[in-house]
C-alpha positions as CSV (number, residue, x, y, z in Angstrom):
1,X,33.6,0.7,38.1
2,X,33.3,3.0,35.3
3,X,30.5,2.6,33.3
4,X,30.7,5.3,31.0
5,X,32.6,3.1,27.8
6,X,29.6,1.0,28.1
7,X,26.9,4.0,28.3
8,X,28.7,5.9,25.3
9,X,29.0,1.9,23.5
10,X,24.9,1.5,24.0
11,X,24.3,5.1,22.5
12,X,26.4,4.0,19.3
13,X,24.4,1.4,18.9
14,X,21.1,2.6,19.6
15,X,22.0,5.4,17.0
16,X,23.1,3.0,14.2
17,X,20.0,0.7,14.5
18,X,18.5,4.2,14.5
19,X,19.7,5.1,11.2
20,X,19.0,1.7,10.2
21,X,14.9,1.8,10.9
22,X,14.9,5.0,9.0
23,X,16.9,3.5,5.7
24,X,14.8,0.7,5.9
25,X,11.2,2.1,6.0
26,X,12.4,4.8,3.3
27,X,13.7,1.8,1.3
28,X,10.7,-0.4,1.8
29,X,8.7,2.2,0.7
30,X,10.7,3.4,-2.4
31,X,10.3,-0.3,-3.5
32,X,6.5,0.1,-4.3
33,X,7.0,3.4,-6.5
34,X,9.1,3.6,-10.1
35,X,9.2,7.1,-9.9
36,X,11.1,7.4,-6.4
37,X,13.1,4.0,-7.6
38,X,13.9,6.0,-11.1
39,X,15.2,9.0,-9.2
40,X,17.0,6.9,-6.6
41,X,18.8,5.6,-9.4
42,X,19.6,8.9,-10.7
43,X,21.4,10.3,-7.3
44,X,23.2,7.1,-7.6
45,X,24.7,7.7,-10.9
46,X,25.3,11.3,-10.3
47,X,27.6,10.2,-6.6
48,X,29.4,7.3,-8.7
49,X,30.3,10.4,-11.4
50,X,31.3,12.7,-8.9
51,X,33.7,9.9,-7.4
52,X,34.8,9.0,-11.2
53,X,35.2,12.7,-12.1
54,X,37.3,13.7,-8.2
55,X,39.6,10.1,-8.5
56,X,40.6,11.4,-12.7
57,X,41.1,15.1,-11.4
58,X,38.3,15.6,-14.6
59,X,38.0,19.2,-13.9
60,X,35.0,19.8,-16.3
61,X,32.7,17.3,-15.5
62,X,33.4,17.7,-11.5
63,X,32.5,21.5,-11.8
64,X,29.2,20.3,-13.8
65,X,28.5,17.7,-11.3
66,X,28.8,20.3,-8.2
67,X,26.6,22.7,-9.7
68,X,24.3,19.3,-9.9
69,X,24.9,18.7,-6.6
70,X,24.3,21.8,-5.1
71,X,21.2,23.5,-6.7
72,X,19.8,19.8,-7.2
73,X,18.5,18.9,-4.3
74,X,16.1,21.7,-4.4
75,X,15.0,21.2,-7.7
76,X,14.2,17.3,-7.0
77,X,12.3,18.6,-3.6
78,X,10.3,20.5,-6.4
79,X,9.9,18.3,-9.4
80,X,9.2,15.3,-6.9
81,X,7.4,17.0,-4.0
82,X,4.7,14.7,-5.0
83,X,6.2,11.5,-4.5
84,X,8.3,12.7,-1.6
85,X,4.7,13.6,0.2
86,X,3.9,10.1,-0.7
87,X,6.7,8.5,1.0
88,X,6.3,10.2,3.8
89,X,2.4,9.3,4.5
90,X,3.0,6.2,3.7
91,X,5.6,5.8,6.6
92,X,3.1,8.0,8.8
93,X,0.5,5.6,7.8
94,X,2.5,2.6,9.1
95,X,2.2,0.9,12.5
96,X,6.1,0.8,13.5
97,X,4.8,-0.3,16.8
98,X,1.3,-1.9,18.3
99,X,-0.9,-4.8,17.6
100,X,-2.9,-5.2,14.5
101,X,-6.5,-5.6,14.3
102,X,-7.3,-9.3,13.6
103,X,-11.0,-10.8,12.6
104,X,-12.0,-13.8,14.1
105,X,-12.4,-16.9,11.7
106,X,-16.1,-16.4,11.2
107,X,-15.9,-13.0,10.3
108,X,-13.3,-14.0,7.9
109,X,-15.6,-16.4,6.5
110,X,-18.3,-14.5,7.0
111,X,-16.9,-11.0,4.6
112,X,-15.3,-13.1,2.1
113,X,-18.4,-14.9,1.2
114,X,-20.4,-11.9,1.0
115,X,-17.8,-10.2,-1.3
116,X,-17.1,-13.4,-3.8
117,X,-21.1,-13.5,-4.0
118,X,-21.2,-9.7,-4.7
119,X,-18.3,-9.9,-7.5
120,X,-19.6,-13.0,-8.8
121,X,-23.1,-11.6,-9.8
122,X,-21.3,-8.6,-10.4
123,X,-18.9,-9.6,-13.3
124,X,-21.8,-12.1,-14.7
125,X,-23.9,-8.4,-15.9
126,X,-20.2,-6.7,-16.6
127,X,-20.8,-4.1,-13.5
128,X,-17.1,-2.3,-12.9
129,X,-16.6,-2.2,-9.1
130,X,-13.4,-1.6,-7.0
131,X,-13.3,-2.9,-3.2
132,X,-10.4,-1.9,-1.0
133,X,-10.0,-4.0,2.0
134,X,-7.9,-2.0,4.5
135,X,-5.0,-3.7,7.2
136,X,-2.8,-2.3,9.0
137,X,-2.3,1.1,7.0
138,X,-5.0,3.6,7.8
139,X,-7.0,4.6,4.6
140,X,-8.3,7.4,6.8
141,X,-7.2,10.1,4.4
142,X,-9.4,8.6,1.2
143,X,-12.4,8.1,3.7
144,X,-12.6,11.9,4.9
145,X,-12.5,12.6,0.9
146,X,-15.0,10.2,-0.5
147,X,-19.6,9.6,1.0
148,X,-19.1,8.0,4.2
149,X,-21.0,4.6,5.3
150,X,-21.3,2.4,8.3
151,X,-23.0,-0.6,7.1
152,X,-22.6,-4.5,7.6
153,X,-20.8,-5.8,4.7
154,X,-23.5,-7.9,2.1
155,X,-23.2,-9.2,-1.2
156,X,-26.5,-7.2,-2.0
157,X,-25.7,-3.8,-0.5
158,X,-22.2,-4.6,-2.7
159,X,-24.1,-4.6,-5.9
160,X,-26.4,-2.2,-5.4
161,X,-23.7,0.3,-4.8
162,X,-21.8,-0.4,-7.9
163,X,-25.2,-0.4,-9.8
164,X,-24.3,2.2,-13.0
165,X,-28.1,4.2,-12.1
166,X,-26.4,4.5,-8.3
167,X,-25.0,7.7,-7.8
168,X,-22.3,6.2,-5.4
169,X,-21.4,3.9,-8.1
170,X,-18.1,5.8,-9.3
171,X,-15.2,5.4,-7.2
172,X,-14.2,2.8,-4.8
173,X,-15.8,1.0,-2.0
174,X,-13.3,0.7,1.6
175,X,-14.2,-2.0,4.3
176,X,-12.5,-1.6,7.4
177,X,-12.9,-4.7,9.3
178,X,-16.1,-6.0,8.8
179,X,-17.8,-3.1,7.8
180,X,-18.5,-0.8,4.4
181,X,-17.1,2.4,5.7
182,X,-17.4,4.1,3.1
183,X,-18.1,4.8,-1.1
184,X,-17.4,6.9,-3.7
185,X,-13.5,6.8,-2.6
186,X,-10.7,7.9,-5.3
187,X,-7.4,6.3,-5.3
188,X,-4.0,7.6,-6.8
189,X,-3.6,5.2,-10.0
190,X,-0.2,3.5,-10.6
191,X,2.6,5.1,-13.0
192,X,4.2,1.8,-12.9
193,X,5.0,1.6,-16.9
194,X,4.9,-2.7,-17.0
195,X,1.0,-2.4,-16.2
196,X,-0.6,-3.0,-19.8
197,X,-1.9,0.4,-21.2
198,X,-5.1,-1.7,-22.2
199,X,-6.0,-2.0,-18.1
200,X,-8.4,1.0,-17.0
201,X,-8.5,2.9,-14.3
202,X,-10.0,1.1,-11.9
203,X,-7.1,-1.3,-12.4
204,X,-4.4,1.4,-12.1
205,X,-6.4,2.8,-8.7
206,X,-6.0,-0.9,-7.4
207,X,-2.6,-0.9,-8.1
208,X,-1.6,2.9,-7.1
209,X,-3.3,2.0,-3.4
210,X,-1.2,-1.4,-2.7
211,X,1.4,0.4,-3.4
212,X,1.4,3.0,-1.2
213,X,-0.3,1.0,1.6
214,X,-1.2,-2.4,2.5
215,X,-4.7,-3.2,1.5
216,X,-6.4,-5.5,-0.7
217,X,-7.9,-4.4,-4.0
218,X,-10.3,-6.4,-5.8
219,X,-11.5,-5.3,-9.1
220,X,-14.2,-6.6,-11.3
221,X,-13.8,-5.2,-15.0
222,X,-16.7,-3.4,-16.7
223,X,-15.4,-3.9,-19.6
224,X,-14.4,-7.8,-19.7
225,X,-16.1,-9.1,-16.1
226,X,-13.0,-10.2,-15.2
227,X,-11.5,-10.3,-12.1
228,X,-8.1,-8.9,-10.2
229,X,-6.6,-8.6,-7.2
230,X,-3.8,-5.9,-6.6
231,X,-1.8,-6.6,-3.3
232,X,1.8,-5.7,-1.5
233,X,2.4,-3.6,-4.8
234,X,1.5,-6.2,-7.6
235,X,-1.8,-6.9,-9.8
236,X,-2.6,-10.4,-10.1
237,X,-5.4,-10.3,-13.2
238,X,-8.3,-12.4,-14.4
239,X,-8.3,-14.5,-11.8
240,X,-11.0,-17.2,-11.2
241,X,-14.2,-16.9,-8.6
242,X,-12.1,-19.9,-6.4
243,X,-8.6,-18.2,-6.8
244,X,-10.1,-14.6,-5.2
245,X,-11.6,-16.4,-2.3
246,X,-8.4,-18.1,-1.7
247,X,-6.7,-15.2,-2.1
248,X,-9.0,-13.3,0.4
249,X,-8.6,-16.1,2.9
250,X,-5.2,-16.0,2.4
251,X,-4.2,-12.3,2.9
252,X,-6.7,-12.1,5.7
253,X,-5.6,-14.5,7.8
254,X,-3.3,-13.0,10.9
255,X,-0.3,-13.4,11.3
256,X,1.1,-16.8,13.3
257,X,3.0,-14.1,16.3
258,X,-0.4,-12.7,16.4
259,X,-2.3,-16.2,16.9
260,X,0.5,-17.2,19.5
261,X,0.3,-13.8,21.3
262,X,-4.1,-14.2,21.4
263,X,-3.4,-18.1,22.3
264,X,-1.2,-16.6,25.0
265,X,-3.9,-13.9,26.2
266,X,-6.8,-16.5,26.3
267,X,-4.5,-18.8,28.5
268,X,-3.8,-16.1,31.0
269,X,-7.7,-15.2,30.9
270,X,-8.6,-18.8,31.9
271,X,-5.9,-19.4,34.4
């Protein structure tokens, strides 16, 4: 029996779900920045013209749109190596494969009461914080770069952090599972043009990080005490001292294939 149709079918396959994984990462991840979605838009336009201009025979425009074409992908690499560099950490920071870290229901408990108590005393005296929970993205990058910590997280070690006489008080605060990791930690802010110009920095940090990754930003606002949450690319603001902790639950709870998979492991450990 030959077996080499079904070999050569198998490699087609494998090489469109291939292409697939690649469109969809670089797609997901264009979703959470305006400026790659703006320039996304642009190539579009400028392959529907060239189509336009080739199925008219419009001899002008097509020898504009070539010249486009053909010096313009090096100019993009240069006017958006930024955001380029972006996209791609952002799809070296994400696990395609492997199990995610889960806390167990205590320690979820356990972190979000300490932070709700630390933000609540914390917006009461107008104190600007910023605490980034990290997932499943690594925040490696912004630890190396900010005054590293390995401490249990508490609602007092919280608030004397982002105490204005501290000197680790500018900046961000990243927990990585349940502990402070690390303070002082600065955050690419969000061009995303719908954010209100009268949100700070602080807010635009939140946002700029869940865009690119996905943590959990909570922000307390020196300037009103309100609170926000920025997650999965979007800022939910003023937000009551209930609606956080929900939130925090919420977002922190594992996934249900991960609860089946550790109900699965525990079984096996008994038997």
């Amino acid at each position: 029996m030959n077996i080499s149709p079904i070999i050569e079918l198998v490699k087609n396959i494998l090489d469109i779900l291939l292409v697939w994984l690649v469109l969809y990462y670089v797609l997901k991840s264009l979703s959470k920045n305006v400026k790659m979605v703006l320039l996304f838009k642009g190539i579009i336009i400028i392959l529907v013209l060239k189509l336009v201009s080739d199925f008219f025979n419009l001899v002008t425009i097509g020898f504009l749109l070539d010249y486009v074409i053909e010096w313009g992908i090096l100019a993009l690499i240069v006017i958006f190596q930024p955001e380029i560099r972006n996209v791609l950490e952002h799809l070296g920071r994400s696990k395609l494969l492997g199990r995610h870290k889960t806390l167990t229901v205590d320690q979820r408990e356990k972190i979000v009461y300490e932070i709700v108590t630390a933000i609540d005393a914390l917006r009461k005296t107008r104190t600007g914080a910023l605490i980034i929970m990290e997932r499943d993205n690594s925040l490696n990058d912004y630890i190396q770069k900010s005054k590293k910590l390995y401490a249990d997280i508490s609602s007092e070690l919280l608030q004397s952090i982002f105490f204005p006489n501290n000197p680790l008080h500018d900046g961000g605060v990243i927990i990585q599972g349940d502990k402070i990791t690390s303070a002082r930690a600065v955050f690419p802010t969000s061009d995303n043009p719908r954010v209100s110009k009268r949100l700070g920095t602080r807010h635009r940090a939140a946002l700029g990080i869940a865009e690119i990754t996905d943590c959990i930003a909570i922000v307390v606002s020196e300037e009103t005490g309100r609170l926000s949450i920025a997650v999965n690319g979007d800022l939910h603001y003023n937000l009551t001292l209930d609606e956080v902790k929900l939130a925090l639950l919420e977002e922190l709870n594992p996934k249900k294939s991960l609860l089946i998979s550790n109900e699965e492991e525990e079984t096996n450990e008994n038997n």
